[in-house]
BAMARRO-582120 format. One record per residue: x, y, z of N, C-alpha, C in turn. Coordinates in steps of 0.2 Angstrom, whole numbers, plus 2048, in hexadecimal, padded with zeros to 3 digits. Last residue first. Layout:
   n_c1   n_c2   n_c3   ca_c1   ca_c2   ca_c3   c_c1   c_c2   c_c3
      X      Y      Z       X       Y       Z      X      Y      Z
...
! end
This chain:
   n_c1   n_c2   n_c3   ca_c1   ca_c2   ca_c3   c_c1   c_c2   c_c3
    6D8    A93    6B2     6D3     A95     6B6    6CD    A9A    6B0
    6DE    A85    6AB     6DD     A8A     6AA    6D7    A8D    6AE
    6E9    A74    6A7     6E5     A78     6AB    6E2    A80    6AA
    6F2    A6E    6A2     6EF     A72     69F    6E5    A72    6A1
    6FD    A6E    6AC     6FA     A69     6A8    6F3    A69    6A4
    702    A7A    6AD     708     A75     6A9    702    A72    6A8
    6F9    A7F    6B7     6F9     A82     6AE    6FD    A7F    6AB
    6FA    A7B    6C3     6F5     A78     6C0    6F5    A7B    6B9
    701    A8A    6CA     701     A83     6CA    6F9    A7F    6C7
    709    A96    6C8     703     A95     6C5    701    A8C    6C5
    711    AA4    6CF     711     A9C     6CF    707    A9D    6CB
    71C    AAF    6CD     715     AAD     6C9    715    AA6    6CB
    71E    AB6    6D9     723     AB1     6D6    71D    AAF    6D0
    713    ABC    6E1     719     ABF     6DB    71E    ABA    6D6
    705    AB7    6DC     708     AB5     6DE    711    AB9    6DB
    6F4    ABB    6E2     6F9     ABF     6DD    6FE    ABA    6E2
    6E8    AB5    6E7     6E8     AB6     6E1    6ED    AB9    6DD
    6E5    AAE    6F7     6E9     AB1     6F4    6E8    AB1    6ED
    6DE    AA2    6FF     6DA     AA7     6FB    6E0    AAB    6F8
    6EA    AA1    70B     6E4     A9E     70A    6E2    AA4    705
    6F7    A9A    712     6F4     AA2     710    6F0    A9D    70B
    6FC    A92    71F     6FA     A91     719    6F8    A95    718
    708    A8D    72D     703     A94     72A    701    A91    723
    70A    A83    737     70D     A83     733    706    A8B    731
    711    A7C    747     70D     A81     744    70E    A84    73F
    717    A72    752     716     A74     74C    713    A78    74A
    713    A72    761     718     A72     760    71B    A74    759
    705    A76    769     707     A71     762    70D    A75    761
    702    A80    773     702     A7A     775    704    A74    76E
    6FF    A8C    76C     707     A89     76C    709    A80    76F
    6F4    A91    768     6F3     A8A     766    6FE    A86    767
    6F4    A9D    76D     6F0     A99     770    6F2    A91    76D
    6FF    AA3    762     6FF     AA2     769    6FB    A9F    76F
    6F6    AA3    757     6FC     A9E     757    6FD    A9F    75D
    6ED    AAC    75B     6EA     AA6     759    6F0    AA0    75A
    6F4    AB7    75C     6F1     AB5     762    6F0    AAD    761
    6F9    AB8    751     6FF     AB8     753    6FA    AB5    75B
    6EC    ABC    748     6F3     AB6     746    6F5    AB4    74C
    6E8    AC8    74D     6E6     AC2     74F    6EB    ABC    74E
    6F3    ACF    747     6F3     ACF     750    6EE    AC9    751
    6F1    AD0    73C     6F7     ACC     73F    6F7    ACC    746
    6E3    ACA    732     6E5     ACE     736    6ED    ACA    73A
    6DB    AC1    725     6DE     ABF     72C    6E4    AC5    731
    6D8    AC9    719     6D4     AC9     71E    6D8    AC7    724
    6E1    AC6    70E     6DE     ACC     710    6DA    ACE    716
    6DF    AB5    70F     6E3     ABD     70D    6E1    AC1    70E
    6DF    AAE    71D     6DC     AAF     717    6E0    AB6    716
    6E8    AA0    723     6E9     AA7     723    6E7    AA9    71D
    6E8    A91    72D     6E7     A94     725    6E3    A9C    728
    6F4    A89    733     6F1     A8D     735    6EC    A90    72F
    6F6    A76    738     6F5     A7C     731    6F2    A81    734
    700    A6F    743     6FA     A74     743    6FB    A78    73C
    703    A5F    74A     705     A64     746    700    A69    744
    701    A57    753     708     A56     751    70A    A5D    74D
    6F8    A58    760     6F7     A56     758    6FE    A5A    759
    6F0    A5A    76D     6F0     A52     76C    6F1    A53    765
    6F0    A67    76E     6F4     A63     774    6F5    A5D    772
    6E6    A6E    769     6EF     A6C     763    6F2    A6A    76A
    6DA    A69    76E     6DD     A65     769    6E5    A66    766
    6DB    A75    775     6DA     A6E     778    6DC    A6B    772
    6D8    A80    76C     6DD     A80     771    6DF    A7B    773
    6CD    A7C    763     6D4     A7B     763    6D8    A7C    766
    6C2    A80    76E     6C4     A76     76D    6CB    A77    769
    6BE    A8B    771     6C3     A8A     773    6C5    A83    771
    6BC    A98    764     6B6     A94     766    6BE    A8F    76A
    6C0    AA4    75C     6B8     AA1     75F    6B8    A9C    762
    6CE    AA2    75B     6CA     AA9     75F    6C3    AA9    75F
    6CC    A97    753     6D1     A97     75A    6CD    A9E    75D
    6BF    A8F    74B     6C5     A94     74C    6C6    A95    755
    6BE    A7D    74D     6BD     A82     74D    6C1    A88    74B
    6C8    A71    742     6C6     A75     74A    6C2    A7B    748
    6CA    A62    73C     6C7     A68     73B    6C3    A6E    73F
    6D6    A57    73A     6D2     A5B     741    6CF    A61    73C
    6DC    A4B    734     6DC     A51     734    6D7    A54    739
    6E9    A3D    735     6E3     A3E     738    6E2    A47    737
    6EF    A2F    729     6F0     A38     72D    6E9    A39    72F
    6F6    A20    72B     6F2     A22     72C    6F2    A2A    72E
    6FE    A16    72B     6FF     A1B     726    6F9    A20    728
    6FE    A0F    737     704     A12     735    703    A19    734
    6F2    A08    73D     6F0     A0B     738    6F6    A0F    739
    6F1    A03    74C     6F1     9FE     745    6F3    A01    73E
    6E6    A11    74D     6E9     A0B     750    6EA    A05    74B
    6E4    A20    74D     6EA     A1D     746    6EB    A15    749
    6D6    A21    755     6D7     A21     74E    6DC    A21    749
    6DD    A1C    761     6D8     A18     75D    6D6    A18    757
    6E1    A29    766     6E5     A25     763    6E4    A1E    761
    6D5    A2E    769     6D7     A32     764    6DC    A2C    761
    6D1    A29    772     6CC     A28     76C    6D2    A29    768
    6DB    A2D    77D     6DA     A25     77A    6D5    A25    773
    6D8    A3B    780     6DF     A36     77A    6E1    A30    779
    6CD    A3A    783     6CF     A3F     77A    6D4    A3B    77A
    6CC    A38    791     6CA     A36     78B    6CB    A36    784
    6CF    A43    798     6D4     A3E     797    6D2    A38    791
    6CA    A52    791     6C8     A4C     793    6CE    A48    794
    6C9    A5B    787     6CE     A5B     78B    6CE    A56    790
    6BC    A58    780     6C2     A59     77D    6C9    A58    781
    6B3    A5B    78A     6B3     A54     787    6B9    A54    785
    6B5    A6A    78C     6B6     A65     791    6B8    A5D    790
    6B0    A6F    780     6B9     A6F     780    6B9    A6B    787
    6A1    A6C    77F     6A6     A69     77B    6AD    A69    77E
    697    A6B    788     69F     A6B     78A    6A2    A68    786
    68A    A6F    783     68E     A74     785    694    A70    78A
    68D    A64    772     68B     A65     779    68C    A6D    77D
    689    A5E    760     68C     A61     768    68A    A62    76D
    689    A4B    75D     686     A51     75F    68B    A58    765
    698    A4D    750     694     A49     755    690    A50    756
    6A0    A50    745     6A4     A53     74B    69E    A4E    753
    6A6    A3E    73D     6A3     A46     73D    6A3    A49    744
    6B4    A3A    732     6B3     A3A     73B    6AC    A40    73B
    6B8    A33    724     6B5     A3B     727    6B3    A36    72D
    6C5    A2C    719     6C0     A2D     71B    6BF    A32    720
    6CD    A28    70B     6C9     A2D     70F    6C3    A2A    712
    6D3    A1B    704     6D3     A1F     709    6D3    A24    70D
    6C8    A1F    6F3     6CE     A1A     6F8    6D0    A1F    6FE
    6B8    A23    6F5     6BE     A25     6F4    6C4    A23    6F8
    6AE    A22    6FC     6AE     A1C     6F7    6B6    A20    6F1
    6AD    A22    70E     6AD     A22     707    6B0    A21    702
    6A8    A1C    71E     6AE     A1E     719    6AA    A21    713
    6A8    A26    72D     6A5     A24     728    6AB    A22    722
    6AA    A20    73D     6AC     A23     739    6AB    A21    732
    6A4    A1C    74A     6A1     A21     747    6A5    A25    73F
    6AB    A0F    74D     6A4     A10     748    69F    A17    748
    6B2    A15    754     6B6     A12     74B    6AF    A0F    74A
    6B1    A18    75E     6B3     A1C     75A    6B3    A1B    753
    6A4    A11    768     6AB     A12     765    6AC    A15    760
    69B    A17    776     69C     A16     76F    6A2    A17    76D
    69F    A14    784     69B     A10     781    69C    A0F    779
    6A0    A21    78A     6A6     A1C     789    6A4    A16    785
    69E    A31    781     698     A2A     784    69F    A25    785
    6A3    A3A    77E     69F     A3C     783    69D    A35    786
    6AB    A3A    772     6AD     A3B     778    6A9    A39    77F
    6A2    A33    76B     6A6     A2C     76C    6AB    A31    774
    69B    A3F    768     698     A39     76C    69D    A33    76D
    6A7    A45    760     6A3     A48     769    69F    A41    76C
    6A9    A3F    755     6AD     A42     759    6AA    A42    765
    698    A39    751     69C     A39     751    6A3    A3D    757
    689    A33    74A     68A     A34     74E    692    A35    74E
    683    A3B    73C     684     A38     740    688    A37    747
    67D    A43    72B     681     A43     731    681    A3B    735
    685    A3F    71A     681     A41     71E    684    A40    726
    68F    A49    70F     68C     A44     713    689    A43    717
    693    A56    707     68C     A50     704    68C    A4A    70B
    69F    A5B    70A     6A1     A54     706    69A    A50    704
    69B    A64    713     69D     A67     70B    6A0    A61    706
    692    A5E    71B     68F     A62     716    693    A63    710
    69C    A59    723     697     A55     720    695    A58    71A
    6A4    A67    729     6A6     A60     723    6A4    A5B    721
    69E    A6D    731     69D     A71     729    6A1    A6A    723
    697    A72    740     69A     A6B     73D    698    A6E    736
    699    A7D    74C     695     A7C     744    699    A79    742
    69A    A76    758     697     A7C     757    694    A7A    751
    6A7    A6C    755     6A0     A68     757    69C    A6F    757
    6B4    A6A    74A     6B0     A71     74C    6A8    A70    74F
    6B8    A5E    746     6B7     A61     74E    6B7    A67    74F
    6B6    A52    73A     6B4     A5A     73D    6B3    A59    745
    6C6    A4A    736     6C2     A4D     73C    6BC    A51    73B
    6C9    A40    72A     6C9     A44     729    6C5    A47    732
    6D5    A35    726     6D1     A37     72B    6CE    A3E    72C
    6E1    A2D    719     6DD     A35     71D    6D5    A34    721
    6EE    A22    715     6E7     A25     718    6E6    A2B    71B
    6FD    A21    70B     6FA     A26     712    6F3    A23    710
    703    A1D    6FF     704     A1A     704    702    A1D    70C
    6FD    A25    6F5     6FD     A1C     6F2    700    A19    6FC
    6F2    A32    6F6     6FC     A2F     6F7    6F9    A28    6F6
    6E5    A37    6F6     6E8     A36     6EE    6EF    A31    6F0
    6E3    A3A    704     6DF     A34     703    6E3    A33    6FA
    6EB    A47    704     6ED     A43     705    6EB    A3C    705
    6DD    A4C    6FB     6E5     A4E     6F9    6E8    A48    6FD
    6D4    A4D    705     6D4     A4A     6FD    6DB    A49    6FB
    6DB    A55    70E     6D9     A4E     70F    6D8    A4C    709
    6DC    A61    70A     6E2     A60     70C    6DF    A56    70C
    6CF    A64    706     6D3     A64     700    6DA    A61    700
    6CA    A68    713     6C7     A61     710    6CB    A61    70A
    6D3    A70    719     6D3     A69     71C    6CF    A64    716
    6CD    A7D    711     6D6     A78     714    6D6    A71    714
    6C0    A7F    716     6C3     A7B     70C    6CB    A79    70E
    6C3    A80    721     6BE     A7B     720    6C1    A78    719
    6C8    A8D    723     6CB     A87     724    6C8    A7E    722
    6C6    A99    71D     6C6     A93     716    6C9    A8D    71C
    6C0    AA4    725     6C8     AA3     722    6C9    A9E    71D
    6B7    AA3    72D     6B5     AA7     725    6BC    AA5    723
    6BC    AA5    73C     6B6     AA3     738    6B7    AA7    730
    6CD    AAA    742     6C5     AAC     742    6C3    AA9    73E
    6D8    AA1    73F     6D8     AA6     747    6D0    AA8    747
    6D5    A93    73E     6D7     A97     73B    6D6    A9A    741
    6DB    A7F    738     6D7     A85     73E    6DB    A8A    739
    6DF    A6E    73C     6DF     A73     735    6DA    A78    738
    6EA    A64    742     6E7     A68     744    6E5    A6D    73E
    6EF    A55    740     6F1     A59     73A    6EA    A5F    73E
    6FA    A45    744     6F3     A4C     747    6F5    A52    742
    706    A41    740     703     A3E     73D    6FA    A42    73C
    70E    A45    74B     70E     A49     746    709    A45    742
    70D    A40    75A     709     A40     756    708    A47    750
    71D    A4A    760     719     A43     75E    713    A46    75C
    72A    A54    757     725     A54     75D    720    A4D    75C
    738    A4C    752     734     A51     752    72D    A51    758
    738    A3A    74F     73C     A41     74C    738    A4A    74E
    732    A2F    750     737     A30     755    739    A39    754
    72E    A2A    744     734     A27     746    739    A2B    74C
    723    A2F    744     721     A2A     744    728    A27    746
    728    A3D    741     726     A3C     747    725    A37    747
    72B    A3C    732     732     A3D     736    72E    A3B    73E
    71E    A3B    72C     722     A34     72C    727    A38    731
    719    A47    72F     715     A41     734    71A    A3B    732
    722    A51    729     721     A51     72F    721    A4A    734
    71D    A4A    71C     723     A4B     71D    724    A4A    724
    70F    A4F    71B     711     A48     71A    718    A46    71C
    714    A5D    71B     70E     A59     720    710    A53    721
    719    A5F    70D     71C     A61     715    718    A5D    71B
    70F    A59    706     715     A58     705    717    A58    70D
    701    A62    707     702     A5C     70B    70A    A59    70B
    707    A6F    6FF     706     A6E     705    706    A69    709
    708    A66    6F4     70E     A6A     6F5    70B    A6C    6FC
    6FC    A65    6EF     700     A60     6EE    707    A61    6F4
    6F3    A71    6EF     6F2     A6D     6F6    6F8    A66    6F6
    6F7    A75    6E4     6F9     A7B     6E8    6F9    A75    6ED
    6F0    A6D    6DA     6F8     A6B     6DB    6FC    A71    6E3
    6E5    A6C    6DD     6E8     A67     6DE    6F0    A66    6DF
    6E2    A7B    6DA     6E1     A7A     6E0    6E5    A72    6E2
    6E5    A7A    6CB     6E9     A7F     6CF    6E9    A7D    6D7
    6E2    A68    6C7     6E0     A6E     6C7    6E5    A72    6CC
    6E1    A59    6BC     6E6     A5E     6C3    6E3    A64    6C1
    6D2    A4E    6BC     6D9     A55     6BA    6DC    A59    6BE
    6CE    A45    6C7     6CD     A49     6C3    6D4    A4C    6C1
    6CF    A3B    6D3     6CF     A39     6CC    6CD    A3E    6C6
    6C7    A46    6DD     6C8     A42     6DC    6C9    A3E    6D5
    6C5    A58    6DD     6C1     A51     6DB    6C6    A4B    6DA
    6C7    A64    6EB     6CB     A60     6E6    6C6    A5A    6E3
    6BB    A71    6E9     6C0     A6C     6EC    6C4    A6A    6E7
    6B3    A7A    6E4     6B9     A7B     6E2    6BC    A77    6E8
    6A5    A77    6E6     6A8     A7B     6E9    6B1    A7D    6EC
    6A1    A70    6DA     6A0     A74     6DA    6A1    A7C    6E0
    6AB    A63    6DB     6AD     A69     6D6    6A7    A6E    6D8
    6A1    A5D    6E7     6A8     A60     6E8    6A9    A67    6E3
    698    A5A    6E0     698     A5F     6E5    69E    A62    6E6
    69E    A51    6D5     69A     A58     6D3    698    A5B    6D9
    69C    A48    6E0     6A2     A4B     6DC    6A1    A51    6D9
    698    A42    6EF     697     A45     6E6    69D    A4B    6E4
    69E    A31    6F4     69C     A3A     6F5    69C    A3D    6ED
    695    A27    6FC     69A     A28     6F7    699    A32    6F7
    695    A1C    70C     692     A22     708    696    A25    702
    699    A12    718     69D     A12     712    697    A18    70D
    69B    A0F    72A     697     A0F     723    699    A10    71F
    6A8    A0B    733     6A0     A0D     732    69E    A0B    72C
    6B3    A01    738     6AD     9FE     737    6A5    A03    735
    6C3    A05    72F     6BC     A07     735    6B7    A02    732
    6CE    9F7    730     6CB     9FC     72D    6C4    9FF    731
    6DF    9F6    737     6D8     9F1     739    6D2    9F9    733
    6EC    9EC    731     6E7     9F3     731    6E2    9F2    734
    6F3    9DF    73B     6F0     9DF     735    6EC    9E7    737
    6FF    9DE    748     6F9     9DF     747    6F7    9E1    73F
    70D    9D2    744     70A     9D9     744    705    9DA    743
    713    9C5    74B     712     9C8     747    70D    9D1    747
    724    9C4    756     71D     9C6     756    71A    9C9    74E
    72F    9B9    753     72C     9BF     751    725    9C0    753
    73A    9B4    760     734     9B3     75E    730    9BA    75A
    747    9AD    769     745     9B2     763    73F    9B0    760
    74A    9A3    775     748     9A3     76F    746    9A8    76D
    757    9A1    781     754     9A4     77F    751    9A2    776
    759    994    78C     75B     996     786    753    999    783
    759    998    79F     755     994     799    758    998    795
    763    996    7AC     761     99B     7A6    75F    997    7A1
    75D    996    7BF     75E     991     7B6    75D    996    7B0
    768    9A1    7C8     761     99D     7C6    762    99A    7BF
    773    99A    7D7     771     99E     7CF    76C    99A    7CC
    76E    99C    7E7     770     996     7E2    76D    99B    7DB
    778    9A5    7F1     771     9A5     7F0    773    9A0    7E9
    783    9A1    7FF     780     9A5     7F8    77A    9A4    7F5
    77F    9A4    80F     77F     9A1     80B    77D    9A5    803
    78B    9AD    81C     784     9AC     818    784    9A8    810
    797    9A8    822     791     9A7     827    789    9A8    821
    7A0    9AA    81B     79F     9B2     821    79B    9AD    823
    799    9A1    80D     79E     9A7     80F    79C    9AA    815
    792    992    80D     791     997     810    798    99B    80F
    798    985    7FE     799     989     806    798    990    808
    78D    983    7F0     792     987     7F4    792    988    7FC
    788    973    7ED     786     97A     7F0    78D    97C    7F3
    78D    968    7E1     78D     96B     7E8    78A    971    7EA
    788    966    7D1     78C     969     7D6    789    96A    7DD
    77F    957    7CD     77F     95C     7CE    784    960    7D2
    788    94D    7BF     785     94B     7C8    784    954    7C7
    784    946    7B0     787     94F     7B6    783    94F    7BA
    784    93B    7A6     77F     93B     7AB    784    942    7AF
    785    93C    796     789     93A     79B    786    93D    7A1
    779    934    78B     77B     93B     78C    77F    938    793
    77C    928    77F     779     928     784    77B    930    788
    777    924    76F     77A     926     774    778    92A    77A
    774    914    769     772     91A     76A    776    91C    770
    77B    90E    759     77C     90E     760    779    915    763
    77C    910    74B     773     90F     74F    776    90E    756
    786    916    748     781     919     747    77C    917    74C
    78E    90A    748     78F     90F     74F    78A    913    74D
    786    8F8    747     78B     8FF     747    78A    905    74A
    786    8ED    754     783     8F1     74F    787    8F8    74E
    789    8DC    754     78D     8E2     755    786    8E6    74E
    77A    8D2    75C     77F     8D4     754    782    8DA    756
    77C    8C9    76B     778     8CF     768    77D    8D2    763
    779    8BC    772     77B     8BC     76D    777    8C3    76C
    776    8B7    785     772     8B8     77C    779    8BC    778
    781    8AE    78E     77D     8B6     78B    77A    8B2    786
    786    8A4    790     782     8A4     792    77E    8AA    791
    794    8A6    78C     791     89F     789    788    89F    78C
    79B    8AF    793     797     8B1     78F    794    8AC    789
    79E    8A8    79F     798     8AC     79F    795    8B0    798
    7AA    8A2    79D     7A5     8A1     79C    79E    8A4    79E
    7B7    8AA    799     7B4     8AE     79D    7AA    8A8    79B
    7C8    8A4    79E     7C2     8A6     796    7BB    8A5    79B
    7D2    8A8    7A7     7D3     8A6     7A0    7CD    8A9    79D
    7C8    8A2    7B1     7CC     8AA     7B3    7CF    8AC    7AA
    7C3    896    7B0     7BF     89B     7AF    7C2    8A3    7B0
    7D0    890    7B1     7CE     894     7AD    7CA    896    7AA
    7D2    892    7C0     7D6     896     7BC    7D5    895    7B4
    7C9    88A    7C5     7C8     892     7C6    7CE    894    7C1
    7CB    881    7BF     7C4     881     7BD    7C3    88A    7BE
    7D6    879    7C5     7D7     87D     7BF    7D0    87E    7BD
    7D9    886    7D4     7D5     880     7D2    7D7    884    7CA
    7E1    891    7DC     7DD     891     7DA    7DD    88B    7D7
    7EC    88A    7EB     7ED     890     7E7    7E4    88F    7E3
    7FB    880    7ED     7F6     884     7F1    7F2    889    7EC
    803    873    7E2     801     879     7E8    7FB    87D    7EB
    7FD    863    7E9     7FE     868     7E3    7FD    86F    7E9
    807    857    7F4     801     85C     7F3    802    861    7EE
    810    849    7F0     80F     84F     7F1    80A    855    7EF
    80F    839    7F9     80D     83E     7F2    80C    845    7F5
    812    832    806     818     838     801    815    839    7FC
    805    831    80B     806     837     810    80D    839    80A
    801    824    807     800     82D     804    803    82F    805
    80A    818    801     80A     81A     809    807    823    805
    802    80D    7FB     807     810     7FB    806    817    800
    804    7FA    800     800     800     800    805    806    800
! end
């Protein structure tokens, strides 16, 4: 018998089952099989950023934690679309006009068309340079008054508005705000209704259905409304310069003209050249005195512009004779 105890024991250490499972890794005899897929379709996995630490208290007070800056998006706002008045629509006579030497619309240039061409020019000039900041604001307000009754403001204003309703890029608004004797219905044939003064006086009625249109591209007339005995109190109203800015709302191009009473009768123009850009004075030849002038433009200093018009004149030294190139003749 052979004696064990001289066979020599293997040494000390790992078995061959554990040394070579250490070798070749039998566990992958036991996975599923999944195809190598190329690098495109490996989805990628974002690297997970543990959050920072809170700062250590300084002195004993704690820093306040910076707030989350969201990425900013630019966004255009689209632009309010015009919005058109909602009153009525009435066509106006033509042959009325021609017979109280207005301007006619799609007519032959005439001496008075071409005189009134030249005058809205500077006008229309003014209210673009205010629209951009340049000069006193709402240049776009066209005040048209005289110092006393009988001066031709009324024929100013409706010749100046015809005239600027002809530009391919302005609308005209025509005001009567002589609320005493309303004269811009009658001298265009329209009829009356509710207007200026009642949209002051009532909070209820709005303005932009008292405004009539006509059947001439962008003209249209605001009539003066019923009068009251507080006209100039209505007018000075904190009220007026919300209506008032209702009539260019949305509407850029839009020129708005006032046709005020005279200055030394009656007081609503002195309230009015507070709320307009620009004041025509119209001075009748012969008649308009210099002392009144000089009072009338002093009352109306509230308007920062102030332009004179000389009205009715029939000798020009410079021979101007405007509407005879086109063969025109008085």
């Amino acid at each position: 018998m052979t004696d064990q105890s001289k066979i020599p024991l293997p040494p000390s250490g790992p078995s061959l089952i554990e040394r070579a499972s250490g070798a070749f890794d039998f566990r992958t005899m036991i996975r599923p099989v999944v195809p190598d897929l190329p690098p495109a379709a490996v989805p990628q996995v974002a690297p997970k950023v543990e959050p920072k630490p809170h700062s250590a208290p300084v002195d004993g007070q704690a820093i306040p934690a910076q707030p989350l800056v969201m990425p900013r998006f630019e966004t255009t706002r689209p632009q309010p679309e015009p919005q058109p008045f909602r009153g009525v629509h009435h066509p106006i006579d033509r042959a009325h006009l021609r017979e109280q030497c207005l301007i006619e619309p799609e007519s032959a240039v005439t001496s008075v068309l071409e005189e009134f061409r030249i005058v809205k020019r500077q006008l229309l000039q003014t209210a673009a340079q205010s629209r951009n900041g340049i000069g006193a604001p709402h240049g776009e307000r066209i005040l048209v008054c005289s110092a006393h009754p009988g001066e031709g403001k009324t024929f100013c204003a409706v010749n100046l508005a015809l005239s600027i309703a002809a530009e391919k890029d302005n609308e005209v608004l025509l005001v009567d705000a002589d609320f005493a004797k309303p004269s811009v219905l009658s001298t265009l044939g329209l009829p009356g209704g509710k207007g200026l003064m009642d949209a002051l006086a009532d909070p209820e009625i709005a303005v932009e259905d008292c405004i009539i249109g006509t059947d001439i591209a962008g003209f249209y007339v605001l009539p003066a409304g019923n009068a009251t005995g507080s006209d100039t109190e209505y007018v000075a109203s904190a009220r007026t310069g919300e209506v008032l800015s209702r009539l260019t709302a949305h509407s850029p191009n839009r020129i708005v003209i006032f046709d005020s009473p005279p200055v030394l009768a009656a007081s609503p123009a002195i309230v009015l050249a507070n709320h307009v850009g620009q004041t025509v004075m119209v001075v009748r030849a012969d008649m308009t005195g210099e002392a009144a002038l000089r009072d009338a433009v002093q009352l109306l200093s509230a308007c920062e512009d102030i332009k004179l018009l000389l009205n009715g004149t029939r000798f020009s030294a410079t021979g101007r004779r405007f509407g005879t190139y086109y063969g025109y003749k008085e």
